[in-house]
C-alpha positions, -999 to 999 in steps of 0.1 A, spaced: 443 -421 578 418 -393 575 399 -389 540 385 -361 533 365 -345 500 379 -314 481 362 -282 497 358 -296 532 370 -283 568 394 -311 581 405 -315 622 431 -334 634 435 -340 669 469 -344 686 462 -377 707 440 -350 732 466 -348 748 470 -310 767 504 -293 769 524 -283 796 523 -241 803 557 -240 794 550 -267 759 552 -255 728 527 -269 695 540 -276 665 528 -294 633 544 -303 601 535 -315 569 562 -342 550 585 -324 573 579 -296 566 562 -265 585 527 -258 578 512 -228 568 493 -211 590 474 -188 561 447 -217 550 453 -235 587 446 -229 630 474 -241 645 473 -256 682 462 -289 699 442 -296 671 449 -284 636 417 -271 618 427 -272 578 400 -250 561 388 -259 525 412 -283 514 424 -293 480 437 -326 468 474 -307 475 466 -308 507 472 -345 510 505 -359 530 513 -371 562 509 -342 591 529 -346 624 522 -332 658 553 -321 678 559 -308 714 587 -293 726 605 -307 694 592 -337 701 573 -356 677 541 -368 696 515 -381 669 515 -385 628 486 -394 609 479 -392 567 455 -372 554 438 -380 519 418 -354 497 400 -375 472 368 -376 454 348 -410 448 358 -418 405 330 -410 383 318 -441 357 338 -434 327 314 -428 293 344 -436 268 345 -431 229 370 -446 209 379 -439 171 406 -437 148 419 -413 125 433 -436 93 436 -472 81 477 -467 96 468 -452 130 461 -467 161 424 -466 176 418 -437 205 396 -441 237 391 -411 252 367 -397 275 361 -364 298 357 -365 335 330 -339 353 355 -328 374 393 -324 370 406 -364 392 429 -362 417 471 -367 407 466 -403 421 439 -413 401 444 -440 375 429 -454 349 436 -488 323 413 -495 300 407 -533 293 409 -553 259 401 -587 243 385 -604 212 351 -604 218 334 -642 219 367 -659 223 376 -640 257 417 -649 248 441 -623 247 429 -601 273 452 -569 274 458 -537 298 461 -500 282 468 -478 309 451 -444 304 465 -410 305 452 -377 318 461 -348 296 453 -315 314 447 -292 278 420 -306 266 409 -323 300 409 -356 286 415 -391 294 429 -411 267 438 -448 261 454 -460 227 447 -493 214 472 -513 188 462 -532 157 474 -552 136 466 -543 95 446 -577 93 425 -575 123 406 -539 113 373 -562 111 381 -581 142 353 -572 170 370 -562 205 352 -560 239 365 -531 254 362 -517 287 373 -490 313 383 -489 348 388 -458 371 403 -460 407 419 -437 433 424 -436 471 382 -432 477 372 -458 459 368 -474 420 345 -474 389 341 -493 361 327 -487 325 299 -506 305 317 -530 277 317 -520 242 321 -539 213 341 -521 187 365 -525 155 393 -508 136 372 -500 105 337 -492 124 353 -461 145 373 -447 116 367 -412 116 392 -390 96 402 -358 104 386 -322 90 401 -311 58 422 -283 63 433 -255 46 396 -247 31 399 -217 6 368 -197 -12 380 -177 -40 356 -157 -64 359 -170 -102 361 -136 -128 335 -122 -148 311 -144 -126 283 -128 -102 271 -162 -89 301 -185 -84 329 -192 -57 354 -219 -63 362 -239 -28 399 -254 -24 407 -277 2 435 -302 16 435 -339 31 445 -335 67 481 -342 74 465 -374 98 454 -392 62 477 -406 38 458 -402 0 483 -423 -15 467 -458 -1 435 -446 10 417 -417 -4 386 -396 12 351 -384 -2 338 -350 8 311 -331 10 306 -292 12 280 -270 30 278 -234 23 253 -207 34 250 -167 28 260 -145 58 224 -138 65 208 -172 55 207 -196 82 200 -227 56 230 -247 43 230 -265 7 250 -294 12 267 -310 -22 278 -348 -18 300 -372 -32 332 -351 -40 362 -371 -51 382 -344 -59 394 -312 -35 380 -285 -52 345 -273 -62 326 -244 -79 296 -230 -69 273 -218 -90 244 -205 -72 263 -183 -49 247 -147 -40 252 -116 -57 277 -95 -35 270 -115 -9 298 -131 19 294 -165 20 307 -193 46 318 -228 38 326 -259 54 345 -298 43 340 -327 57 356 -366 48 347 -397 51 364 -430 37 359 -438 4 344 -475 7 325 -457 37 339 -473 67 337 -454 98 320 -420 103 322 -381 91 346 -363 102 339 -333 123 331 -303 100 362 -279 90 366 -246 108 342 -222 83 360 -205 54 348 -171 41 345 -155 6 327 -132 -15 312 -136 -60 332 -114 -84 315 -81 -90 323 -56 -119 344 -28 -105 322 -5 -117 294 -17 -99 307 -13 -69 316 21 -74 286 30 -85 273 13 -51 295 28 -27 306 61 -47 294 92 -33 269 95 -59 247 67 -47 213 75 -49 204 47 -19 188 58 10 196 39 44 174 11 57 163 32 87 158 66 69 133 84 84 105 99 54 83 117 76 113 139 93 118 177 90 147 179 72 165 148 42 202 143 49 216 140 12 242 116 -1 279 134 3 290 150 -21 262 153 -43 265 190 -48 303 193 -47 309 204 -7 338 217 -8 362 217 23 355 251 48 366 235 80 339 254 95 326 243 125 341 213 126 329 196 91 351 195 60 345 177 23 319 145 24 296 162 55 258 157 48 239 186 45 210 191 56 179 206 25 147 217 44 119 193 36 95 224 18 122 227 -10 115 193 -20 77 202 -15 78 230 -38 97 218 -67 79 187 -68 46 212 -74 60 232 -101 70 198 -122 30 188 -115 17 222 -121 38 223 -153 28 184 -165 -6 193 -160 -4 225 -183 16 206 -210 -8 174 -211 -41 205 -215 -23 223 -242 -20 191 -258 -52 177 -253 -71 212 -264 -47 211 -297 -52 174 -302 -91 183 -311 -82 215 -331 -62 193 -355 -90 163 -352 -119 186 -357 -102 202 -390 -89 169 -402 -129 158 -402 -139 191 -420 -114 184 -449 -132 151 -453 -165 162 -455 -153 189 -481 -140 162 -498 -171 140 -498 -197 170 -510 -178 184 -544 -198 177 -574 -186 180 -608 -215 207 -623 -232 197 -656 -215 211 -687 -237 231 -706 -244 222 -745 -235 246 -772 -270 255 -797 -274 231 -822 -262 240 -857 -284 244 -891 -262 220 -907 -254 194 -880 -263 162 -889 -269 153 -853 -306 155 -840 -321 184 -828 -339 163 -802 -325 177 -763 -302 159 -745 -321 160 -709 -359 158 -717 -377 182 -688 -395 162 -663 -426 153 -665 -459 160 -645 -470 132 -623 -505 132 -644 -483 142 -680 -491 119 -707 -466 102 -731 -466 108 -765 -471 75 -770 -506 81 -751 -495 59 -725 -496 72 -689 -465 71 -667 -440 58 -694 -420 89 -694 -408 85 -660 -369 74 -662 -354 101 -641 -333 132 -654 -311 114 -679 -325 106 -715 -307 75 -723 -325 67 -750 -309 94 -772 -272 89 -775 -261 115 -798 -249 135 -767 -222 115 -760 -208 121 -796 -206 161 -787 -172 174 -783 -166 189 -745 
């Protein structure tokens, strides 16, 4: 037997033995002819990068006579399995699978080992399958409802025409590799008249039963453009409302269950669901209307000439030169320029006239005051006294008096009381 590895040159020799002139070389493969496209035939037959179909028994024949048959074998040396096993509900058997490097040979096999672990009784074989989808070895492992916190050693063993390998043991048991399967389903709807929430919908996976055994779950979500999730935990139920969603923005979601006493492990996250908050129709038309007064993000301020929003002035449809209703057109930048410094040269003119009136009316509101603050009422004068009025002839306002005057009670100084005579009342009884 020859063995040879995948991607190799392979020789074999016809016993060295040398043909007659007149002999004729032939070789076959399981009887039947071989090829010559991948092969040189002759005393020797040269195969050139063989594959693990390449594998049989080749014969040498000459003259129609067979003269020498040996087997060749294409394998590669097994790889040590790294196996994982789990198990997808309390009702379903546990899975060991692992994936090989390279894709094995059609003659490779594998059986995976089992027994109680300390006891070493019941030791059982699981042969393996290869499943060429998913390039995936898996083993399936029976057991019964009341052993799913009995420990099992388990083991792995891989062998083919170049050789054998064998795992490491593991020590596993039905409840501590439960892992359920994604939710499925996963819906994000927008809730109405509500900017900032999203109401999530999901489904058990058809793997779990929820009428023995029921899941928890928990939800991550993210904005399109945020790379942070906010996880929420703890979900009996199979719905959920967000309330801090984004404002207009898309957001992606993702379920995930695990057993509700918390045996076993997470299940793998759910493929992401997509959705987007209410927003007010109006809103949006005011966003994405033609009117929009939004430049774009990469609008260049310092350019010649401003592309405005379509529409704005009522384009109508020409089908000039190629452009028709909703074309940009195209203002030169000194139109802007120039109306911008009439409405500063006419706001500058308005806030002067104001400001020069402003003290006109404050200046003549202060001269009314002072007006107001000098009147004096003038001194009535008094009619001539009468022969036969009984009142005094003495005057009502005596006439001032000299510094060095003398009163006429000889005393010096004692007339000085000011301009009113208060010592005479009688001109308060005189009629005005």
């Amino acid at each position: 037997m020859v063995l040879s590895t995948v991607g190799a040159n392979v020789t074999l020799p016809c016993l060295q033995w040398q043909p007659e002139p007149n002999g004729t070389v032939s070789w076959k493969v399981e009887n039947k002819a071989v090829s010559s496209e991948h092969a040189v035939l002759g005393p020797s037959l040269l195969l050139r990068l063989v594959q693990y179909n390449d594998s049989g028994r080749y014969s040498c024949y000459v003259g129609g006579c067979l003269v020498h048959s040996l087997r060749l074998l294409v394998e590669e040396p097994p790889e040590p399995p790294s196996f994982s096993c789990y198990r997808r509900s309390h009702v379903k058997d546990i899975l060991c699978e692992w994936q090989p490097l390279r894709r094995p040979s059609p003659r490779t096999r594998a059986v995976l080992w089992v027994k109680k672990w300390l006891t070493g009784k019941n030791a059982t074989e699981q042969r393996c399958r290869y499943f060429p989808k998913v390039e995936k070895f898996k083993c399936r492992i029976t057991v019964p409802p009341s052993e799913d916190d009995t420990f099992l050693l388990v083991s792995v063993c891989v062998s083919n025409g170049a050789g054998s390998t064998v795992s490491k043991d593991q020590v596993i048991s039905a409840n501590r590799v439960l892992k359920p399967d994604p939710p499925v389903n996963v819906l994000v709807d927008p809730v109405k008249s509500a900017p900032q929430k999203l109401r999530v919908n999901w489904t058990y996976p058809p793997s779990w039963d929820p009428k023995f055994y029921r899941l928890h779950f928990q939800v991550r979500y993210r904005a399109e453009r945020s790379q942070s999730y906010t996880e929420i935990d703890q979900l009996r139920e199979t719905s959920l409302v967000i309330h801090d969603a984004w404002h207009g923005e898309r957001h992606m979601v993702q379920v995930r269950g695990l057993e509700e006493f918390g045996h076993g492990s997470w299940s793998e996250w759910s493929q992401e669901a997509v959705g987007t908050p209410w927003a007010d129709p109006i809103d949006l038309e005011w966003q994405t209307g033609s009117y929009s007064s939004q430049f774009p993000s990469d609008y260049d301020f310092y350019a010649d000439t401003f592309t405005l929003p379509p529409g704005l002035y009522g384009t109508e449809d020409t089908n000039e030169g190629g452009r028709g209703v909703g074309d940009h057109s195209t203002v030169p930048l000194y139109t802007f320029l120039v109306t911008g410094a009439s409405l500063f040269l006419g706001t500058g003119l308005l806030a002067g006239i104001v400001l020069r009136y402003k003290k006109k009316w404050r200046r003549g509101s202060l001269g009314q005051g002072k007006a107001r603050a000098v009147v004096q009422h003038p001194l009535v004068p008094l009619a001539p006294p009468s022969p036969t009025s009984p009142l005094s002839e003495a005057p009502l306002l005596s006439p001032p008096a000299s510094p060095g005057s003398v009163s006429s009670t000889g005393t010096p100084g004692s007339g000085d009381f000011g301009p009113f005579d208060v010592s005479n009342m009688d001109y308060l009884l005189v009629p005005q």
